[in-house]
GUMIGU-889314 format. One record per residue (C-alpha): residue in one letter; x, y, z. Coordinates in steps of 0.25 Angstrom, whole numbers, plus 5000, padded with zeros to 4 digits. Layout:
N
REC type east north   up
REC    A    X     Y    Z
...
% end
This chain:
446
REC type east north   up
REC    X 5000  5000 5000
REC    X 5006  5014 4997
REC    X 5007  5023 5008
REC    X 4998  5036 5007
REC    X 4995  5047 5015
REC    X 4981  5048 5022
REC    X 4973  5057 5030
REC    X 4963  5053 5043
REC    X 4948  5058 5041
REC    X 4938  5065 5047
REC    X 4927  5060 5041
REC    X 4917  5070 5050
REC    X 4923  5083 5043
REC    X 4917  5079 5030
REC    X 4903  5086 5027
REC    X 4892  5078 5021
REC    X 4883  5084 5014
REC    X 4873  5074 5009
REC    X 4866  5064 5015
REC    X 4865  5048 5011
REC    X 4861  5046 4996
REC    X 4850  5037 4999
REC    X 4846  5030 5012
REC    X 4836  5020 5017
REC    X 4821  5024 5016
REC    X 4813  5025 5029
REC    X 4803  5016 5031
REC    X 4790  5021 5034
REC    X 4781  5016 5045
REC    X 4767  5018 5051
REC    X 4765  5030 5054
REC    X 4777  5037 5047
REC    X 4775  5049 5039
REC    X 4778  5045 5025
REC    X 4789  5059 5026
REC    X 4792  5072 5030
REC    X 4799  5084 5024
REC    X 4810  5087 5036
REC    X 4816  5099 5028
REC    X 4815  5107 5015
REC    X 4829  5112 5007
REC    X 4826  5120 4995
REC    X 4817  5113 4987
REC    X 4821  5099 4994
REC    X 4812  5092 5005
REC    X 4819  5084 5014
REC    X 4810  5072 5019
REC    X 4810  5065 5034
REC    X 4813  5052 5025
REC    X 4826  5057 5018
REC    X 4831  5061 5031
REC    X 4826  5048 5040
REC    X 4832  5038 5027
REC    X 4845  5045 5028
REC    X 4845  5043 5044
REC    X 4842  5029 5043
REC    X 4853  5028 5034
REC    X 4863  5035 5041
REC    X 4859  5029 5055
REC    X 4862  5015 5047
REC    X 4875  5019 5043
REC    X 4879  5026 5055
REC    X 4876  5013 5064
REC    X 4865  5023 5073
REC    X 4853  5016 5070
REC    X 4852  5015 5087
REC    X 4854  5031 5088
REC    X 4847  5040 5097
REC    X 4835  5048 5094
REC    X 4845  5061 5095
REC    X 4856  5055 5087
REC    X 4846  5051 5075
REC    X 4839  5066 5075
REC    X 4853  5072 5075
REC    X 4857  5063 5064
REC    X 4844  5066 5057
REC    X 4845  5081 5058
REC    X 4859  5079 5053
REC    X 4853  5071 5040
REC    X 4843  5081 5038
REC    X 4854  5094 5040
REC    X 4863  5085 5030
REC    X 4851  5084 5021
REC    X 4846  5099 5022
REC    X 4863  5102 5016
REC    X 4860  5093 5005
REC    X 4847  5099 4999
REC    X 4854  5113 5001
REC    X 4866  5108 4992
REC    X 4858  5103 4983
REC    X 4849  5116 4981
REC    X 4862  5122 4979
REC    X 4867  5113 4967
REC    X 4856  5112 4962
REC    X 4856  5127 4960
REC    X 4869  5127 4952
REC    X 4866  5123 4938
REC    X 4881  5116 4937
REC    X 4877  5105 4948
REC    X 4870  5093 4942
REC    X 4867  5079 4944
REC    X 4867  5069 4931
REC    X 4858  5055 4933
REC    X 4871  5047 4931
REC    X 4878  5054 4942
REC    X 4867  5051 4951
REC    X 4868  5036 4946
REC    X 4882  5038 4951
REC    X 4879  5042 4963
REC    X 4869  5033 4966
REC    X 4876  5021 4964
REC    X 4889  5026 4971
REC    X 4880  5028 4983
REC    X 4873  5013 4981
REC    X 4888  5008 4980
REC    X 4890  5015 4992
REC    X 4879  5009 5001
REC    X 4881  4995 4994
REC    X 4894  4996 5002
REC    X 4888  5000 5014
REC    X 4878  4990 5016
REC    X 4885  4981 5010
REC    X 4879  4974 4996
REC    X 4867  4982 4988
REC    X 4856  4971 4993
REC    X 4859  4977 5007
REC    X 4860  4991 5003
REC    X 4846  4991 4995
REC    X 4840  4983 5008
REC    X 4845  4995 5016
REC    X 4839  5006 5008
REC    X 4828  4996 5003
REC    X 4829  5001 4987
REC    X 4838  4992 4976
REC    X 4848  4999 4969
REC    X 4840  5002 4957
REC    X 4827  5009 4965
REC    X 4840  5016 4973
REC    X 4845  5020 4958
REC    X 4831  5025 4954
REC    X 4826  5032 4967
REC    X 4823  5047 4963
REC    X 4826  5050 4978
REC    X 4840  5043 4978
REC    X 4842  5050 4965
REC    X 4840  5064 4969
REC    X 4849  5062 4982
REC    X 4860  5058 4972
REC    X 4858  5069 4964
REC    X 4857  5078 4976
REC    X 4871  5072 4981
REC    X 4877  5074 4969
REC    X 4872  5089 4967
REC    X 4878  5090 4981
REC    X 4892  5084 4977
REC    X 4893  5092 4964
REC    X 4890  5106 4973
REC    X 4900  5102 4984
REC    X 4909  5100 4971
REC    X 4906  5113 4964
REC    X 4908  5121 4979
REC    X 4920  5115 4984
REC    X 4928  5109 4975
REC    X 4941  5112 4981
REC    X 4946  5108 4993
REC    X 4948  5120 5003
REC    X 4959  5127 5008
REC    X 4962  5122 5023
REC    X 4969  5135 5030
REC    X 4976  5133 5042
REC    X 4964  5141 5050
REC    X 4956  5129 5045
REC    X 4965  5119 5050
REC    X 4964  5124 5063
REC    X 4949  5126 5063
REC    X 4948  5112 5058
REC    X 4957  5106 5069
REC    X 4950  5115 5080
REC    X 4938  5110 5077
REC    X 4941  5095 5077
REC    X 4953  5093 5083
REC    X 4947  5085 5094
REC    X 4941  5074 5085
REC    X 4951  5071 5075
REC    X 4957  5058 5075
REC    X 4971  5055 5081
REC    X 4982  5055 5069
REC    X 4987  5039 5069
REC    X 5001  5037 5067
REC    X 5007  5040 5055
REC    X 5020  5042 5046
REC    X 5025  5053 5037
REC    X 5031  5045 5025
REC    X 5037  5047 5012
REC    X 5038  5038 4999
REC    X 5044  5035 4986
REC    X 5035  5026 4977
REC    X 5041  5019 4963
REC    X 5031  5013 4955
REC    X 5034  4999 4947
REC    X 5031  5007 4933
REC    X 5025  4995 4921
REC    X 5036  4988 4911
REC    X 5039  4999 4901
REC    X 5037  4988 4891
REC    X 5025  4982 4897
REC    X 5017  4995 4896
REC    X 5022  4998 4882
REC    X 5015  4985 4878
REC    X 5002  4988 4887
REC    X 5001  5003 4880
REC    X 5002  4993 4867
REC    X 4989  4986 4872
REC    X 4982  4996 4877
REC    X 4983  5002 4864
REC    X 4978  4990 4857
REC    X 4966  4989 4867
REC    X 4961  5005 4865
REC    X 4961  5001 4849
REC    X 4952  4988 4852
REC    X 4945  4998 4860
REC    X 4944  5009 4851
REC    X 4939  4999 4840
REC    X 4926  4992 4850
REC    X 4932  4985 4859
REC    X 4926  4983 4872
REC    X 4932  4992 4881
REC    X 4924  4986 4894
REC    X 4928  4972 4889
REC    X 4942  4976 4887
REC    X 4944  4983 4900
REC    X 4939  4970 4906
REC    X 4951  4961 4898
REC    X 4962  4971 4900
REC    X 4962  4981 4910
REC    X 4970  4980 4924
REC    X 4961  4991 4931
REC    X 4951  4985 4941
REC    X 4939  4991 4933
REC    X 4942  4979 4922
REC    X 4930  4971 4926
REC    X 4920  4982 4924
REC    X 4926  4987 4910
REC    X 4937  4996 4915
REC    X 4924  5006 4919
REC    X 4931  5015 4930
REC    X 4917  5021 4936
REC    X 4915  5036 4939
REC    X 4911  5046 4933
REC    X 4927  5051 4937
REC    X 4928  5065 4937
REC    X 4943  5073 4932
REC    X 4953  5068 4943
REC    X 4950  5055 4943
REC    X 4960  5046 4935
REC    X 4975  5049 4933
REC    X 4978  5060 4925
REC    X 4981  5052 4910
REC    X 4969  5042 4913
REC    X 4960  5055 4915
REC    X 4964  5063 4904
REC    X 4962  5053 4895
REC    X 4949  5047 4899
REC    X 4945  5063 4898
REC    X 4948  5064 4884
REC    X 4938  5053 4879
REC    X 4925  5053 4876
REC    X 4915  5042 4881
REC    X 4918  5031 4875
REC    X 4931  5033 4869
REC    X 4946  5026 4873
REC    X 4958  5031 4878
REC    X 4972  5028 4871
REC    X 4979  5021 4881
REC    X 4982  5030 4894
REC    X 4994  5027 4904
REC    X 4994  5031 4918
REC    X 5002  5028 4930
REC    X 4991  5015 4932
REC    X 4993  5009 4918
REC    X 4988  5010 4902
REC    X 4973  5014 4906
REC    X 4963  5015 4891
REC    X 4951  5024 4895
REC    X 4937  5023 4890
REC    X 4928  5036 4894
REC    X 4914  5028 4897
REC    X 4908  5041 4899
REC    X 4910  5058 4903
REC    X 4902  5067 4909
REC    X 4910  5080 4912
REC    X 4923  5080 4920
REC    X 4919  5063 4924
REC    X 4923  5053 4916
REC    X 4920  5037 4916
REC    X 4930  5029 4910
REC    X 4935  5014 4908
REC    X 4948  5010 4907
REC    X 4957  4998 4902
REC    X 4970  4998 4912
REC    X 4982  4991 4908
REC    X 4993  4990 4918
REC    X 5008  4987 4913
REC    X 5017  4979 4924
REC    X 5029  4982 4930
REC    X 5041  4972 4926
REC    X 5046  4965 4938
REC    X 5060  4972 4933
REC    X 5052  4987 4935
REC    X 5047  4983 4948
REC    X 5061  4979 4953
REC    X 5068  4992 4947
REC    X 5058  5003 4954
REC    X 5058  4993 4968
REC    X 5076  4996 4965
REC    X 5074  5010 4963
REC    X 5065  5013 4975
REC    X 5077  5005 4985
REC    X 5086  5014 4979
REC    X 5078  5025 4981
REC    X 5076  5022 4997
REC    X 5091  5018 4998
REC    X 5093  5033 4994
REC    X 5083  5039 5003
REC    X 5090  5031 5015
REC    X 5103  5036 5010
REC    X 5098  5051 5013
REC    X 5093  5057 5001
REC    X 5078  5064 5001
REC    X 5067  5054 5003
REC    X 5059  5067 4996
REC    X 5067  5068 4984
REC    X 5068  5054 4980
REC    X 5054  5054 4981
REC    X 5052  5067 4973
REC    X 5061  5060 4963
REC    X 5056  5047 4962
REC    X 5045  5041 4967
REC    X 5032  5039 4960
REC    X 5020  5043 4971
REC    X 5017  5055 4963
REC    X 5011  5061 4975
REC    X 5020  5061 4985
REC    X 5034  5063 4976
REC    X 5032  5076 4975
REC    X 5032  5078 4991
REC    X 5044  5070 4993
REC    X 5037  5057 4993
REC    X 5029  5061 5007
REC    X 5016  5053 5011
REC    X 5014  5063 5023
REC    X 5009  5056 5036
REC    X 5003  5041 5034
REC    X 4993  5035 5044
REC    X 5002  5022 5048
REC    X 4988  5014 5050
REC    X 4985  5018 5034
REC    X 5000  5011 5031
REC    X 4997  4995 5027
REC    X 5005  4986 5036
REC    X 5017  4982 5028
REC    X 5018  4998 5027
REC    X 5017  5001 5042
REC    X 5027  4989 5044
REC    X 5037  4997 5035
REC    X 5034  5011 5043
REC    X 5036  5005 5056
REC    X 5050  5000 5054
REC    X 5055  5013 5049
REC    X 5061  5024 5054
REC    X 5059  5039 5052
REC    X 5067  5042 5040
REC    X 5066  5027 5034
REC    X 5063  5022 5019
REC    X 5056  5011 5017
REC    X 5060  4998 5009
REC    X 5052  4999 4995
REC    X 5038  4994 4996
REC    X 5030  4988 4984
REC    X 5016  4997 4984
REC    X 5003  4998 4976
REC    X 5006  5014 4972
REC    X 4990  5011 4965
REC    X 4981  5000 4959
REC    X 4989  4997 4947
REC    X 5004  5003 4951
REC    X 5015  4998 4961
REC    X 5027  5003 4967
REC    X 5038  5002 4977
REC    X 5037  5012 4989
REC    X 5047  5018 5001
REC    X 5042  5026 5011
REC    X 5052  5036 5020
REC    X 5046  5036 5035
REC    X 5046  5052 5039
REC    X 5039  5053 5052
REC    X 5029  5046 5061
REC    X 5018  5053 5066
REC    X 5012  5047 5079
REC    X 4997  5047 5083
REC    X 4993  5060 5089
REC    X 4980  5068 5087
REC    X 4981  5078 5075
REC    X 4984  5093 5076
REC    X 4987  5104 5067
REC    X 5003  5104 5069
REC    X 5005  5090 5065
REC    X 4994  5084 5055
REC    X 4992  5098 5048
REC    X 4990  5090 5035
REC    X 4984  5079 5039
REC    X 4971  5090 5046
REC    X 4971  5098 5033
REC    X 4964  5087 5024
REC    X 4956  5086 5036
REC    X 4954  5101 5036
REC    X 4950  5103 5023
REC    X 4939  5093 5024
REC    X 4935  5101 5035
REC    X 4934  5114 5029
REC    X 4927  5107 5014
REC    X 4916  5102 5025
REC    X 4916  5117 5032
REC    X 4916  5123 5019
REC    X 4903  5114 5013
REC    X 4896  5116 5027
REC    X 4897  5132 5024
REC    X 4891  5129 5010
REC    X 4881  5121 5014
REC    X 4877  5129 5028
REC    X 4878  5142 5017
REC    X 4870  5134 5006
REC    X 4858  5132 5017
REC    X 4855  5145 5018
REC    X 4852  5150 5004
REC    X 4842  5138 5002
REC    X 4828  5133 5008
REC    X 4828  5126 5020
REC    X 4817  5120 5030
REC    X 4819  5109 5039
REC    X 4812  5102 5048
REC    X 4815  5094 5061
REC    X 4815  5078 5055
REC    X 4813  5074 5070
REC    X 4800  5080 5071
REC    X 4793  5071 5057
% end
């Protein structure tokens, strides 16, 4: 496993802003009223039954099925104040003529949400048995399809009014810790390290004879071939089984850089030339384009590395420790000639590492060294379809302590900044209530 830098959450300073896409019906009995309107946002009721199903759902979810009279009208009030934020977001995309919702993107969102309760519950036959609907009348509910489209409206206008992240000042910083200092969680022991990383490139000859091949397949393919039927035969990406299809829509920023340029020139439809990137000889089919997303297939071919080429970058990264030993720059080497394109160009740092996030053979390796020692090379996954060898420089150690400002400055920032994109929504949202129609109603009281 390669060794990455990563930050501890808190998940509590993210602002959700809309509520469960569908949730479980309530079941009416004697004497129930058939429902009630508990609040009115614009032109958008807000009904007892919307409110109670979304309890229900969040009370099974949350394992507080037993809660207290208080704790379930506190959580119901909070349902209800989360509702109210969504229909006044929504009266607000809604007036923006640039904010829509396709029917295929509420497909999408559909069946992502499905795929996501599928999980929870654990197969589809106990996820319809829950919400007592199949998959299809889930599909085809115009109730479930409007909430989709409300959540997608929503997203697009979050999009459109916070795009980047903020700026996080020092002054925020010391709001943010003030504030919640007291709860954060104690920073685990960790390591400040530093790597070179040489990956075992594919036989020069090999991959002359795999462009060859690729070629000859986009002819075939060019001339009716069946490209699903192909991708199927040939390709070494995962998605092989289901015709090389990759999902999405996938908007710019996706793919790597040659694959994506590439696969934005075409039209639906049409085949690449053959397109090499760091993962192999990919050939690109654009199944369909709807702006700035894409959906594409692919055929991926994957030349090997010769057993001579492995041994001659596993020789070159020994010599490489043996000269860091000797005294030159851990940094520089790095700079020079390691291949982890995102930490070369900071001296090869990985920053502080979690030592409970390190695999076991790694934290074997950390524990027997000293500060100032490199590591003996290591044989790594760098990705799905590329290895390497790997020597790591131990710099510091950092023991568990609680976290404060001085000492875990950059581990708090991404924290911060989190913070200050919820603060910010809240502001937009508190300051979106008061231009638009609101009446509510106590839900305890129907």
């Amino acid at each position: 496993m390669y060794f990455c830098r990563k930050y501890f959450c808190l998940a509590t300073l993210l602002f959700l802003c809309s509520g469960p896409l569908f949730a479980q019906p309530k079941q009416l009995r004697d004497g129930d009223k058939l429902d009630a309107v508990i609040a009115v946002v614009g032109k958008y009721p807000i009904l007892k039954s919307t409110i109670d199903a979304q309890l229900q759902l969040v009370l099974i979810q949350t394992g507080k099925t037993g809660a207290s009279p208080d704790t379930v009208a506190k959580l119901r009030d909070q349902i209800l104040q989360t509702e109210i934020d969504q229909k006044v977001l929504l009266v607000r995309a809604e007036s923006d003529s640039t904010i829509s919702a396709t029917e295929s993107e509420i497909d999408e969102r559909l069946n992502d949400r499905i795929k996501q309760y599928e999980r929870q519950f654990g197969s589809r036959a106990e996820m319809e048995k829950a919400f007592g609907k199949t998959v299809a009348e889930i599909n085809s509910s115009p109730e479930l399809r409007d909430r989709a489209r409300e959540s997608i409206l929503i997203e697009k206008l979050r999009g459109a009014k916070f795009s980047r992240p903020p700026v996080v000042s020092k002054r925020d910083m010391q709001e943010f810790y003030a504030e919640y200092k007291d709860s954060l969680p104690m920073v685990t022991a960790q390591v400040e390290l530093a790597t070179i990383v040489k990956l075992i490139k594919p036989d020069p000859l090999q991959k002359e004879k795999m462009k060859a091949f690729a070629k000859s397949l986009v002819d075939s393919l060019r001339n009716g071939a069946d490209f699903s039927v192909f991708a199927m035969r040939y390709s070494q990406h995962s998605t092989a089984k289901s015709g090389g299809d990759l999902g999405g829509p996938y908007p710019r920023g996706t793919f790597l850089p040659d694959f994506e340029a590439a696969a934005f020139r075409l039209r639906p439809g049409e085949i690449s030339d053959p397109v090499e990137t760091d993962q192999g000889i990919h050939i690109i089919k654009l199944l369909d384009r709807k702006g700035e997303e894409i959906k594409v297939a692919q055929i991926l071919l994957k030349p090997e590395a010769s057993k001579k080429g492995e041994d001659s970058i596993l020789f070159l990264i020994e010599s490489l420790r043996k000269r860091a030993l000797s005294g030159e720059e851990f940094g520089r080497l790095a700079a020079e000639y390691s291949d982890d394109q995102e930490t070369k160009s900071i001296g090869g740092s990985l920053g502080r590492v979690r030592v409970e996030d390190l695999g076991a053979e790694q934290r074997s390796v950390i524990d027997s060294m000293q500060i100032g020692d490199v590591s003996r090379p290591v044989k790594i996954s760098y990705s799905r379809t590329m290895t390497g060898f790997q020597i790591v420089k131990l710099i510091g150690r950092v023991e568990p302590h609680h976290p404060s400002l001085e000492k875990d400055y950059r581990d708090l920032e991404a924290l911060a900044m989190q913070w200050k994109m919820a603060k910010d929504f809240s502001k937009f949202v508190s300051d979106a209530r008061k231009s638009v129609y609101i009446e509510i109603r106590d839900p305890n009281k129907l």
